[in-house]
Kinemage of the C-alpha trace (Angstrom):
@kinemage 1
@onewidth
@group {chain A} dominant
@subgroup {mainchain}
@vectorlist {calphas} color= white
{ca unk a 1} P 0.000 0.000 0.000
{ca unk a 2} L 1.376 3.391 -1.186
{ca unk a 3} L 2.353 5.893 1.892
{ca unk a 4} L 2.043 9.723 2.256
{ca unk a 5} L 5.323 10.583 0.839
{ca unk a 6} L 6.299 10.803 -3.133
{ca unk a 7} L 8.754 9.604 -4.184
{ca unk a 8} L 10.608 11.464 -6.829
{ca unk a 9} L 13.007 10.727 -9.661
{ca unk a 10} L 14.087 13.863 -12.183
{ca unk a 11} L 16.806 13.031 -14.490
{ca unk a 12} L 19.362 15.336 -13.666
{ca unk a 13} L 20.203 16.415 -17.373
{ca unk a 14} L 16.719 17.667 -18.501
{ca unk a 15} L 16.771 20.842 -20.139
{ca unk a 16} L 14.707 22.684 -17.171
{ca unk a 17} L 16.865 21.111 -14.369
{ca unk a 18} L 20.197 22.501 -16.137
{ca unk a 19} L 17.925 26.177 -16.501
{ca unk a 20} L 16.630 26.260 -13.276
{ca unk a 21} L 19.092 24.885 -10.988
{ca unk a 22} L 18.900 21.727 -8.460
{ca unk a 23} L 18.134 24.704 -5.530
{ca unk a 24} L 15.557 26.322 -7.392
{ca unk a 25} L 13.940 23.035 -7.884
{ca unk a 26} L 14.048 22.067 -4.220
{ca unk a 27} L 12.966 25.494 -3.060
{ca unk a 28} L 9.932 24.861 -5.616
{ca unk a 29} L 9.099 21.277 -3.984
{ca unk a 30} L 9.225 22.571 -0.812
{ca unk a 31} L 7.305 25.439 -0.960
{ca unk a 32} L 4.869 23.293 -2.780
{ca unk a 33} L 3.404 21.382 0.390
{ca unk a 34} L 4.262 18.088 -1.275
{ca unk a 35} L 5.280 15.325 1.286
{ca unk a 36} L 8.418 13.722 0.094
{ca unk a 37} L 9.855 10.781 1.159
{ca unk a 38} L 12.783 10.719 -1.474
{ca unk a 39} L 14.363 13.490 -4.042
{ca unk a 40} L 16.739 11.951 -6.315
{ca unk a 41} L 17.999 13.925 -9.211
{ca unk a 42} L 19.873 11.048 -11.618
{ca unk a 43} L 22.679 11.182 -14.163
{ca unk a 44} L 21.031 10.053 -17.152
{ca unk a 45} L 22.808 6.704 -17.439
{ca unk a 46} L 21.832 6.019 -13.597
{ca unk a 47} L 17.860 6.872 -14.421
{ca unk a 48} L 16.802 3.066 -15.014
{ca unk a 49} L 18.838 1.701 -11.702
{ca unk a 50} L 17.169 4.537 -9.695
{ca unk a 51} L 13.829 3.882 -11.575
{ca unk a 52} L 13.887 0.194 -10.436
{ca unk a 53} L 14.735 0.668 -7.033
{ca unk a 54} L 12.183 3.398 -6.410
{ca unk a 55} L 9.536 1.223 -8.132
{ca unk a 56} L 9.487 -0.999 -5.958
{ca unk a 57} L 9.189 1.043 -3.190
{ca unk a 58} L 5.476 1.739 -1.559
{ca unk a 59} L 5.587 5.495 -1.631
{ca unk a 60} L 3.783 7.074 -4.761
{ca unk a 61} L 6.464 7.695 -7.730
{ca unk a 62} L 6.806 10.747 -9.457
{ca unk a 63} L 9.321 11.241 -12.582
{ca unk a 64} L 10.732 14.464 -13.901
{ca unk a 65} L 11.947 14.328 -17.335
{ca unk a 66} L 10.799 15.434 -20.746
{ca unk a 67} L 8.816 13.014 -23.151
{ca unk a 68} L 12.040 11.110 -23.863
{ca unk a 69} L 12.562 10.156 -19.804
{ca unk a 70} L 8.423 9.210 -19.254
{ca unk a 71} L 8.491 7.009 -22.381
{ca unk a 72} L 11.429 5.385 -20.496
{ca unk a 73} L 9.631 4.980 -17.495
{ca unk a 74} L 6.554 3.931 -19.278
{ca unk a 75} L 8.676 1.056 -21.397
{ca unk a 76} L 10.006 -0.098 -17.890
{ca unk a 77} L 6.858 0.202 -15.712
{ca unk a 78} L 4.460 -1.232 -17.862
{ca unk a 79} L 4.736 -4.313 -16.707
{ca unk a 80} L 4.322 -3.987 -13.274
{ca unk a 81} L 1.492 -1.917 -13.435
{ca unk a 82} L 3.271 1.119 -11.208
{ca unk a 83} L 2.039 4.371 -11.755
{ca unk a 84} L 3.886 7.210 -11.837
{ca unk a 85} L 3.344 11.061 -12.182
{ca unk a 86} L 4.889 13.571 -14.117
{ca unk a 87} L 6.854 16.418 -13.730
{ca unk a 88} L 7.488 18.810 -17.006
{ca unk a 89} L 11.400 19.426 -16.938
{ca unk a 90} L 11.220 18.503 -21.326
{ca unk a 91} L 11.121 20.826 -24.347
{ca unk a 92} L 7.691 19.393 -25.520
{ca unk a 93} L 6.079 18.108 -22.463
{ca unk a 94} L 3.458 16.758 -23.935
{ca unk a 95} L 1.748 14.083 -21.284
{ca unk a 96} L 2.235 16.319 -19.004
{ca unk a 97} L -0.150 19.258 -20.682
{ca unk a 98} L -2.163 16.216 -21.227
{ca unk a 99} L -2.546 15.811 -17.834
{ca unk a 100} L -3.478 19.440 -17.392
{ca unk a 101} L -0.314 21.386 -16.199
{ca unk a 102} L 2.514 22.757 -18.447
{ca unk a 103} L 4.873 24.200 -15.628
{ca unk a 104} L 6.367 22.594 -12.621
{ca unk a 105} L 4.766 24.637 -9.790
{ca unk a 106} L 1.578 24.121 -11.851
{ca unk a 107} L 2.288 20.128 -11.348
{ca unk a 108} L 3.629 20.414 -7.499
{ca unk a 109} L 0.580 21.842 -6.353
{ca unk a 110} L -2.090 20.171 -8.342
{ca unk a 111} L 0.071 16.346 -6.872
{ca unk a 112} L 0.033 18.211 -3.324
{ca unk a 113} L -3.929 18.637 -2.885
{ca unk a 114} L -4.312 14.532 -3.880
{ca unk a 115} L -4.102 11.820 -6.590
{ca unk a 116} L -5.963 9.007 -7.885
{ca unk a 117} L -4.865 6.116 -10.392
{ca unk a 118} L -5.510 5.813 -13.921
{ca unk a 119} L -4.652 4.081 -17.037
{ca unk a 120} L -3.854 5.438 -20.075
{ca unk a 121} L -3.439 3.860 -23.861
{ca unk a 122} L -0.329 3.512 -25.629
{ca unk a 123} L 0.531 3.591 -29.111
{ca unk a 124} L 3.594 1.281 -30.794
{ca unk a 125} L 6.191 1.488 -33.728
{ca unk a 126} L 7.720 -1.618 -34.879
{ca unk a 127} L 7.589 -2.279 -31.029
{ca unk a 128} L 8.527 0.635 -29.921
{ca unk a 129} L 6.405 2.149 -27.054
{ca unk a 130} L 4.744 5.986 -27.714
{ca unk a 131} L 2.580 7.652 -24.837
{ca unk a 132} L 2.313 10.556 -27.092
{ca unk a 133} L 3.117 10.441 -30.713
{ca unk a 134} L 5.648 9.564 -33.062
{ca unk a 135} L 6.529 11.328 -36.242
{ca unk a 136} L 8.130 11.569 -39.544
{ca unk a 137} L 9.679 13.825 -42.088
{ca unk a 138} L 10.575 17.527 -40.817
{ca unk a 139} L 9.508 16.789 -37.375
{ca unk a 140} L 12.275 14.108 -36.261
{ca unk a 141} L 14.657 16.140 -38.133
{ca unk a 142} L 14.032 19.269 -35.910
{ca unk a 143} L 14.133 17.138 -32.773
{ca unk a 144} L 17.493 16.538 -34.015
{ca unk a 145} L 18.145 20.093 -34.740
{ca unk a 146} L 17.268 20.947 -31.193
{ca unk a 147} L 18.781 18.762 -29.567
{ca unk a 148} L 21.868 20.115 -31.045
{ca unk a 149} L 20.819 23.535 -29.779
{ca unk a 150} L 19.346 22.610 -26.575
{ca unk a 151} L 21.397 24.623 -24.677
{ca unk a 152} L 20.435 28.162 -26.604
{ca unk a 153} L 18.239 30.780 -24.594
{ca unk a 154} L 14.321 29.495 -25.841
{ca unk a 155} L 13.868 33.244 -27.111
{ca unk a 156} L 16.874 32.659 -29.439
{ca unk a 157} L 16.358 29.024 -30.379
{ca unk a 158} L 12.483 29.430 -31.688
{ca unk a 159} L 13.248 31.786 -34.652
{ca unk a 160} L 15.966 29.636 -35.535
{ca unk a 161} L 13.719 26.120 -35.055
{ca unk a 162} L 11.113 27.968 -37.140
{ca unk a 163} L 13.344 29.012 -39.917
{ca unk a 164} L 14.876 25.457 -39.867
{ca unk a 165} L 11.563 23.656 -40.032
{ca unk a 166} L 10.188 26.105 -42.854
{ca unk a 167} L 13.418 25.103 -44.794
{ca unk a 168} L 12.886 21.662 -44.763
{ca unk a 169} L 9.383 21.627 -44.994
{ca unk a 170} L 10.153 22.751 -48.630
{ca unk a 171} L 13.218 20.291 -49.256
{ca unk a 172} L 10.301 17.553 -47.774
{ca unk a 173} L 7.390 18.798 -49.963
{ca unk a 174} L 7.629 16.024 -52.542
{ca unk a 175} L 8.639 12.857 -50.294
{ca unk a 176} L 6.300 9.742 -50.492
{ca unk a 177} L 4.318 7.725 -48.294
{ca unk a 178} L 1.669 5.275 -48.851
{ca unk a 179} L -0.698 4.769 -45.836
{ca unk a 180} L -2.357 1.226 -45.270
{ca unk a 181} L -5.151 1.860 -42.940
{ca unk a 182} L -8.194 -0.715 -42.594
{ca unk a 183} L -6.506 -2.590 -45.832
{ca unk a 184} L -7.237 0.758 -47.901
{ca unk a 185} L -3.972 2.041 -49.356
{ca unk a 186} L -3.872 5.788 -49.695
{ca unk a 187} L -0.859 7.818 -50.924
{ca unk a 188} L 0.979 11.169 -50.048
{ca unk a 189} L 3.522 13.317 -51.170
{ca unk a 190} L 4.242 15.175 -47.548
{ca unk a 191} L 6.740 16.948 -45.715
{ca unk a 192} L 6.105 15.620 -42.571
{ca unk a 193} L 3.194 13.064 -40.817
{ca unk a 194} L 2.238 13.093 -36.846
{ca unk a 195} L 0.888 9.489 -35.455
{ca unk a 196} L -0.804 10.294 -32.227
{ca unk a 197} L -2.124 7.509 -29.716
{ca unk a 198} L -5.637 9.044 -29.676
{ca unk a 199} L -6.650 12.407 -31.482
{ca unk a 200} L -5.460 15.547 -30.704
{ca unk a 201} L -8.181 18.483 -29.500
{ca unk a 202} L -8.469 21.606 -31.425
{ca unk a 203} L -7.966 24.323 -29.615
{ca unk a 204} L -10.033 27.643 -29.326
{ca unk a 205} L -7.639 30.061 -27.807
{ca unk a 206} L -4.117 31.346 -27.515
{ca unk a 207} L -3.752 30.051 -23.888
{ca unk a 208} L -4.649 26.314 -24.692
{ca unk a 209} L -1.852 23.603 -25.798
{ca unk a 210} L -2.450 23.111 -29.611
{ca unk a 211} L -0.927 19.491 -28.863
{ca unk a 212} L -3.601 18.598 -26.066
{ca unk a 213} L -5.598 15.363 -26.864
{ca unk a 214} L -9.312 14.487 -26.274
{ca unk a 215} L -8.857 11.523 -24.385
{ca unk a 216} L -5.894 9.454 -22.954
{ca unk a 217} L -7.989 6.364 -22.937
{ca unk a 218} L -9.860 6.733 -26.712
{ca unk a 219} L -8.985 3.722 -28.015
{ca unk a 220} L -7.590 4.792 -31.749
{ca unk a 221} L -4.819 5.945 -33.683
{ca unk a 222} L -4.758 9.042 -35.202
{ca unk a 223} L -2.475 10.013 -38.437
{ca unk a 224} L -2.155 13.610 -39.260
{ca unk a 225} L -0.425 14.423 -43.006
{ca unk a 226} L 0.553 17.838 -43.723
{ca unk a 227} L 0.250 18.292 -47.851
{ca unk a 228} L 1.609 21.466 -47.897
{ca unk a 229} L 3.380 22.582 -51.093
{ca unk a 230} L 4.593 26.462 -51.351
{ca unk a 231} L 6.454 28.840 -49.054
{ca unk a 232} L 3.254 30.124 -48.201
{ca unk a 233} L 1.466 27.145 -47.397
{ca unk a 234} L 4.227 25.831 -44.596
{ca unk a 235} L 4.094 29.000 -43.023
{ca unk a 236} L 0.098 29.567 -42.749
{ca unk a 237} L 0.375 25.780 -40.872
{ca unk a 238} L 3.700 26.520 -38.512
{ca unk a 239} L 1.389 29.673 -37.665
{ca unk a 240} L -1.617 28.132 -37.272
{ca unk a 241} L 0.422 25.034 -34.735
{ca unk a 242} L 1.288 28.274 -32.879
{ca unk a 243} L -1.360 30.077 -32.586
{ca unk a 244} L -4.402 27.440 -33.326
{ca unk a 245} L -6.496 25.446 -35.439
{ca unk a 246} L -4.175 23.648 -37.539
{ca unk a 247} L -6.766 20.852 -37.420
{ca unk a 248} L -8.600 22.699 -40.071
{ca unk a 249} L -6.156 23.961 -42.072
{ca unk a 250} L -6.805 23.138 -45.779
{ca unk a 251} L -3.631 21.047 -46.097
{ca unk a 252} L -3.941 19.033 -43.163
{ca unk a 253} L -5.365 15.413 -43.345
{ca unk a 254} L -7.043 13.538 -40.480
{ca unk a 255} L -7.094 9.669 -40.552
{ca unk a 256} L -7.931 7.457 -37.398
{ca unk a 257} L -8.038 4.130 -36.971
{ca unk a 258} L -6.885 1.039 -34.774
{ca unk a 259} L -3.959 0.050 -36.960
{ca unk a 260} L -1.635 1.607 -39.719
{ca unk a 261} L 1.421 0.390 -41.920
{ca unk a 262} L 3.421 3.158 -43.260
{ca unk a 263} L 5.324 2.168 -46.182
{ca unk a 264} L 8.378 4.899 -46.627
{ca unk a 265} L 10.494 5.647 -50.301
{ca unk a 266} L 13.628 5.309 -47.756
{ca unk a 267} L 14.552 1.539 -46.413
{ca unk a 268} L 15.005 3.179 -42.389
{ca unk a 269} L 13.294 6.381 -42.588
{ca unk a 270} L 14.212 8.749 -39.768
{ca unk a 271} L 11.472 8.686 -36.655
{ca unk a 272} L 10.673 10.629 -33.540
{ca unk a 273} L 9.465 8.649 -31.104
{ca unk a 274} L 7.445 11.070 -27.659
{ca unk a 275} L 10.734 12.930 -29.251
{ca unk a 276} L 13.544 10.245 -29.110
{ca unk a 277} L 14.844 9.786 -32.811
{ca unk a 278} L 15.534 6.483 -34.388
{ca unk a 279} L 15.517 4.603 -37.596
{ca unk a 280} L 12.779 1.692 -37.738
{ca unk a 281} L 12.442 -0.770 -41.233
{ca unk a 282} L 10.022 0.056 -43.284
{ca unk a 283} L 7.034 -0.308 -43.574
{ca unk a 284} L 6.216 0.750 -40.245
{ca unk a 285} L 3.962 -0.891 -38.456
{ca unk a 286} L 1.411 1.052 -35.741
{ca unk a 287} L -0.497 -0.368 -33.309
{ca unk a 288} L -2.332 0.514 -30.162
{ca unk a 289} L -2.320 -1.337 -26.728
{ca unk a 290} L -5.727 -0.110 -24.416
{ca unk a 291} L -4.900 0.621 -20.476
{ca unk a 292} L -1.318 0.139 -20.804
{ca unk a 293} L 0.517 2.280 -18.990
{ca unk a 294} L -0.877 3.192 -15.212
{ca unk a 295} L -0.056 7.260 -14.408
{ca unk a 296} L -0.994 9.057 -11.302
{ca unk a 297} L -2.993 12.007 -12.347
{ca unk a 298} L -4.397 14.890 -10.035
{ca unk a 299} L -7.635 14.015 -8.225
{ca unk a 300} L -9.851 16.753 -9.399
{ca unk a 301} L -8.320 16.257 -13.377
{ca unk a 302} L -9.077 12.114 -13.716
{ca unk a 303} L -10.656 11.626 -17.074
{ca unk a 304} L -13.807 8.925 -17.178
């Protein structure tokens, strides 16, 4: 039976810890009312020791990370059916805006007033776990590209990750796909394709994530092609992901479904997986597994 305390695991090297600061971070927990029983901040290569031994602990688990450290955690936990919570300390932090919070002391205090258990569905790539979504074309390539720059001030790195994603958007433009959904083959020339476990929401205002999904626990796949072809056309969509409503932009293509095979012109095309890029065969095979991963979500946010 879990106790009082948290237990809490942040990986050490996430870009928010090396911003912020271990102290600010502690003065944040703190200050936050949350009973701890354990902080560990972990080297990276330390994170799945540390993960193991404070599984199997009672005390509720918390992990700090960005999408690349929870799909981790996920992968390992799985299993066991431990839940965990999340702290945003990522670039992206998408699960965590999922779960209704997109800052730390936003997180702290929602985990401080209580939390109940849920499950959650997860998607796979060739057998490769995603919580969020994977991705193709420009996208991985940008991950890459700010990865590279990851430690550039934010208000310098976004022109230059916009400029770089416009660019090859247009070197993209004419790369094929052919998507098998159902058994119905349907093909694409696109610069880049999201695969989301479960749909994304469309968002009505400026303060809202534009990445926030209905439901954790929907049950479906959802594949979202960008056809885009001029200058023009990639920058009306990178505004509208900014700002809103890219769902109904004209050059944006909605498919759900339980299953997909993406067949790719390259033998190991380049994929970002909750932001972790790889190469995976071709064609790519996606799948979705129901309840799979348990999370500890705020009381007053638990989805039905």
């Amino acid at each position: 039976m879990a106790t009082e305390g948290f237990n809490i695991l942040i990986n050490g090297k996430a870009g928010t810890v090396l911003n912020m600061g271990r102290p600010a971070i502690e003065m944040a927990i703190s200050a936050s009312g949350l009973p701890v029983a354990e902080l560990c901040f972990s080297e990276p290569e330390d994170m799945a020791q540390n993960l193991k031994r404070l599984a199997a602990q009672p005390e509720r688990l918390i992990i700090g990370g960005g999408d690349g450290t929870i799909r981790e955690t996920a992968k390992s936990l799985a299993g066991q059916k431990k839940a965990f919570g999340v702290l945003p300390f990522g670039t992206m932090n998408l699960l965590a805006i999922d779960l209704g919070f997109s800052s730390l002391q936003q997180a702290l205090a929602a985990y401080a007033v209580g939390t109940t258990e849920q499950t959650m569905d997860a998607g796979f790539v060739n057998g490769e776990i995603f919580l969020c979504c994977a991705s193709l074309g420009t996208m991985p390539q940008a991950s890459v590209f700010r990865e590279a720059n990851r430690l550039t001030n934010k208000f310098l790195l976004m022109p230059k990750l916009f400029l770089f994603v416009l660019n090859n958007m247009d070197k993209n433009k004419r790369s094929r796909l052919v998507i098998e959904a159902d058994g119905k083959m349907s093909k694409f020339r696109t610069p880049a394709v999201v695969i989301s476990a479960n749909r994304f929401a469309d968002s009505e205002t400026l303060t809202e994530s534009n990445f926030k999904r209905v439901s954790l626990r929907g049950g479906e796949l959802a594949v979202y092609i960008s056809t885009t072809k001029t200058s023009s056309d990639h920058v009306r969509l990178l505004w509208r992901l900014i700002f809103g409503h890219w769902l109904h932009d004209r050059d944006m293509t909605e498919m759900t479904g339980k299953r997909f095979r993406i067949f790719s012109q390259h033998h190991k095309p380049l994929i970002s997986v909750d932001g972790e890029v790889m190469k995976l065969k071709s064609p790519l095979e996606f799948t979705l597994k129901p309840d799979f991963v348990h999370v500890l979500v705020p009381a007053e946010k638990a989805q039905a």
